[in-house]
C-alpha positions in Angstrom: -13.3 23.1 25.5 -13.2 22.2 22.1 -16.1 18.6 21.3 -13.7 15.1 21.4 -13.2 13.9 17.5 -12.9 10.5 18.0 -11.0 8.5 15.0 -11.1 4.3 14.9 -8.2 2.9 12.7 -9.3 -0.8 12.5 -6.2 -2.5 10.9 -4.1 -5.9 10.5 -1.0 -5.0 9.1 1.2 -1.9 8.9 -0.6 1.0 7.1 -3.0 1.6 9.9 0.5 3.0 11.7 1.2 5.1 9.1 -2.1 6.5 9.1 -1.8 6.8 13.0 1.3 8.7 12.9 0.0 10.9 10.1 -3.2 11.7 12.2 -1.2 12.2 15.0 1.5 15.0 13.7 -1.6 16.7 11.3 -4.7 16.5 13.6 -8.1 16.7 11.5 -9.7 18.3 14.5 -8.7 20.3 18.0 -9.7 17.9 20.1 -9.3 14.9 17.8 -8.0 11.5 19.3 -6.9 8.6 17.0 -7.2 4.9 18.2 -5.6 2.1 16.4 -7.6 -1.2 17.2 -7.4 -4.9 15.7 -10.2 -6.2 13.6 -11.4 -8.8 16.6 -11.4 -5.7 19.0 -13.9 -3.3 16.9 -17.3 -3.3 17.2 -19.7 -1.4 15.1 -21.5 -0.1 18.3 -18.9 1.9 19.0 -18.8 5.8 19.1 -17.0 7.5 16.5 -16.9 10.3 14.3 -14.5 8.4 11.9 -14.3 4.7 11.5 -11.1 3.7 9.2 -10.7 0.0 8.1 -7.7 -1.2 6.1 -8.6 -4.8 6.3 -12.2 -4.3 3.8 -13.7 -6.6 5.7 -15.4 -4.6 8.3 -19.0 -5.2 7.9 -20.7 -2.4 9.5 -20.4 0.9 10.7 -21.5 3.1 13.1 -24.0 4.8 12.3 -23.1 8.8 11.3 -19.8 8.5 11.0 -17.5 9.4 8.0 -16.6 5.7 6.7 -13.5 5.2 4.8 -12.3 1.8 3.5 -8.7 2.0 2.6 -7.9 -1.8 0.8 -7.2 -3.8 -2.1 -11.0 -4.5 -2.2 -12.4 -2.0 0.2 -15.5 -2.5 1.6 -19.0 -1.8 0.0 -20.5 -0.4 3.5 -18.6 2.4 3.6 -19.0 6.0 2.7 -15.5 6.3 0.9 -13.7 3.2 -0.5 -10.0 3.8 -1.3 -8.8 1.0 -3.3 -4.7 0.1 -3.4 -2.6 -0.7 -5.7 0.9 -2.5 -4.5 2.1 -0.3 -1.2 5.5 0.1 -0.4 6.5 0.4 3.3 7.7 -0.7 6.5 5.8 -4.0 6.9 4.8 -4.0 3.6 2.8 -7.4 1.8 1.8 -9.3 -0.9 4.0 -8.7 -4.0 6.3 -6.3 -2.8 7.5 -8.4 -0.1 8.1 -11.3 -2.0 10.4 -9.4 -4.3 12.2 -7.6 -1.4 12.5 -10.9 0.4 14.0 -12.6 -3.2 16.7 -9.6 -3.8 17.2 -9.9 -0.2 18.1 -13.7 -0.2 19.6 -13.4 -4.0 17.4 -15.3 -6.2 15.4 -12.6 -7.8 16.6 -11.6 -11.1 15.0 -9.3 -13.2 14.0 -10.4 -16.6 16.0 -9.6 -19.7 14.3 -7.6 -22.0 11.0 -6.6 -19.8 9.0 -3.9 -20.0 6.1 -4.8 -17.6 5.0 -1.7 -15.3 2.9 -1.9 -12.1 1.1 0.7 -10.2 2.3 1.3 -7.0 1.6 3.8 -4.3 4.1 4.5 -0.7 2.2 4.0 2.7 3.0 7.8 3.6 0.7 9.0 0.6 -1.9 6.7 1.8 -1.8 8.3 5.0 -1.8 11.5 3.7 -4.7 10.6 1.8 -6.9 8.9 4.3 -6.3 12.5 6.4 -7.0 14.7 4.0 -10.8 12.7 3.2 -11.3 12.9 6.6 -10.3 16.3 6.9 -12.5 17.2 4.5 -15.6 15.1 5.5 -16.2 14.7 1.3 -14.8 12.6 -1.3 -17.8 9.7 -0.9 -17.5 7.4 -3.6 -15.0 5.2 -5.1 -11.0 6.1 -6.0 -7.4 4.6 -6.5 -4.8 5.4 -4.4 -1.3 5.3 -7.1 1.6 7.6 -7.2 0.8 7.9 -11.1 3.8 6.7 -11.9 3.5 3.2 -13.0 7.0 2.4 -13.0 8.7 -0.6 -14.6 9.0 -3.4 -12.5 12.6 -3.6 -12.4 12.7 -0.2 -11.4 11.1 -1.1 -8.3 13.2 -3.6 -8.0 16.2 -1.6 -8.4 14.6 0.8 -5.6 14.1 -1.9 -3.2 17.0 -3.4 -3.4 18.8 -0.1 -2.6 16.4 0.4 0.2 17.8 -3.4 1.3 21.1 -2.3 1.7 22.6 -1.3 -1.6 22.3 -4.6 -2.9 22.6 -5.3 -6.8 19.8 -7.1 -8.7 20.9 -9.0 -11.9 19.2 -9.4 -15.1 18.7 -13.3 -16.8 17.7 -13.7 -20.0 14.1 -14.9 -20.7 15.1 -18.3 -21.9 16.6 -19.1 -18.6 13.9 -17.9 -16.6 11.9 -19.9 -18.4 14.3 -23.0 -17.7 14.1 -21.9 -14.1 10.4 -21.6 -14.0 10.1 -25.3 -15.6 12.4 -26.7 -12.6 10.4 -24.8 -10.5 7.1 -26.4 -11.7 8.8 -29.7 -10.9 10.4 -28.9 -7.8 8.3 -27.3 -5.6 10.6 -25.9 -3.0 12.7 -24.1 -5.6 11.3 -20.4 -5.8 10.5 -20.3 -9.4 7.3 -21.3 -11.1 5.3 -20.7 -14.5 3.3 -18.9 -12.4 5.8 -16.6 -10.7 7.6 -16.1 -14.1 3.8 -14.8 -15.9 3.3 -13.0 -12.9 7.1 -11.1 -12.7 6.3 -10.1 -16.6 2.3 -9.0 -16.8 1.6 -5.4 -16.5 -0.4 -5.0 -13.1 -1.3 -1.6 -13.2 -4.8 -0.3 -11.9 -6.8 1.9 -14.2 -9.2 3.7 -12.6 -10.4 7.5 -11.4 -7.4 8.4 -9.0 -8.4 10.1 -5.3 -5.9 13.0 -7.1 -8.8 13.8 -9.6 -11.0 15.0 -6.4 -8.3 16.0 -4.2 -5.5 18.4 -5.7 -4.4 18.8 -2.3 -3.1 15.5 -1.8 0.6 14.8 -3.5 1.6 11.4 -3.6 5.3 10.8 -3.4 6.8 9.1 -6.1 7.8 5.9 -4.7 11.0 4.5 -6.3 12.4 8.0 -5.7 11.3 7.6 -2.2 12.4 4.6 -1.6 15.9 5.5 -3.1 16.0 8.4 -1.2 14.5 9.1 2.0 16.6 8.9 5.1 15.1 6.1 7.3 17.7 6.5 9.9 16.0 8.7 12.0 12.4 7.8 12.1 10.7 4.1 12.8 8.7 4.0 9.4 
């Protein structure tokens, strides 16, 4: 019988399923075995040949196992730290989810005249990703996970609120933004700030050498296409 190949996904929010399901429909190993555990549930004592965090705050490892870090600020510790950019998915956070939640409840609008990009990546290239390092065994060091796309940002708006239901996203001119964001400032519970406003028009896109530099293998999807196109209907994710 083939050795077990034991694989510890140590996560807190949703990419650790996506790297689950990945692991589980393109096994790294005969014999592998993929366990997804919550962070107050891991232990560094345990036995593993692959430990994979998506929180970065694991603090230790176990000792001769292939460590991966898969965050926005993956941790030192381990063997291969794969840092993210904005990821789009089922359960997604952070900014993504406030914008889907805005177009969803009608108050985002995109700003006139923008040109602001970000770097974004899709969970399922993540997953691929994480796989493929731990296919390989190599890769130590650190790299950014990005489609390499850097859309503008009301592209991904556009895609998400499509993804949402078809939904429209309108387009204000700065000047009332900047109206908006002043009420906001004044009135707390109104979603608009100076803040928000600066945030919705700075580029935020992450320079850095890409995992795609050591891994030709891996091909990230693009993800406004993906989210514009990909039939959810019959699969969970």
């Amino acid at each position: 019988m083939p050795a077990p190949f034991r694989i510890i996904i140590v996560d807190d929010g949703f990419i650790g399923k996506y790297i689950e399901r990945e692991l589980s429909a393109h096994p790294v190993r005969v014999g592998q075995t993929a366990e997804l555990l919550p962070p107050a549930d891991y232990a560094p004592a345990m036995t593993a040949d692959a430990v994979i965090d998506t929180t970065g705050a694991v603090a230790d490892f176990p000792a001769d196992c292939l460590s991966v870090s898969v965050a926005a600020n993956p941790c030192a510790k381990a063997r291969l730290r794969l840092s993210l950019p904005a990821v789009a998915g089922t359960g997604m956070r952070g900014q993504l989810m406030d914008m889907a939640r805005g177009i969803n409840a009608g108050w985002y609008f995109n700003v006139g005249g923008d040109r602001s990009r970000m770097s974004v990546v899709h969970a399922v290239s993540v997953a691929s990703a994480v796989r493929l390092a731990v296919k390989s065994g190599d890769y130590a060091g650190d790299w950014l996970l990005t489609d390499g796309c850097d859309p503008l940002r009301c592209d991904v708006a556009s895609a998400l609120a499509e993804r949402l239901g078809q939904k429209r996203v309108y387009t204000l001119p700065l000047k009332w933004h900047k109206i908006l964001a002043r009420l906001g400032d004044r009135l707390r519970f109104l979603p608009y700030s100076s803040a928000r406003l600066k945030a919705m028009t700075d580029d935020a896109i992450k320079g850095s050498s890409t995992f795609a530099d050591v891994c030709p293998e891996w091909d990230p999807v693009d993800t406004v296409n993906y989210l514009k196109t990909h039939d959810y209907s019959d699969e969970t994710f």
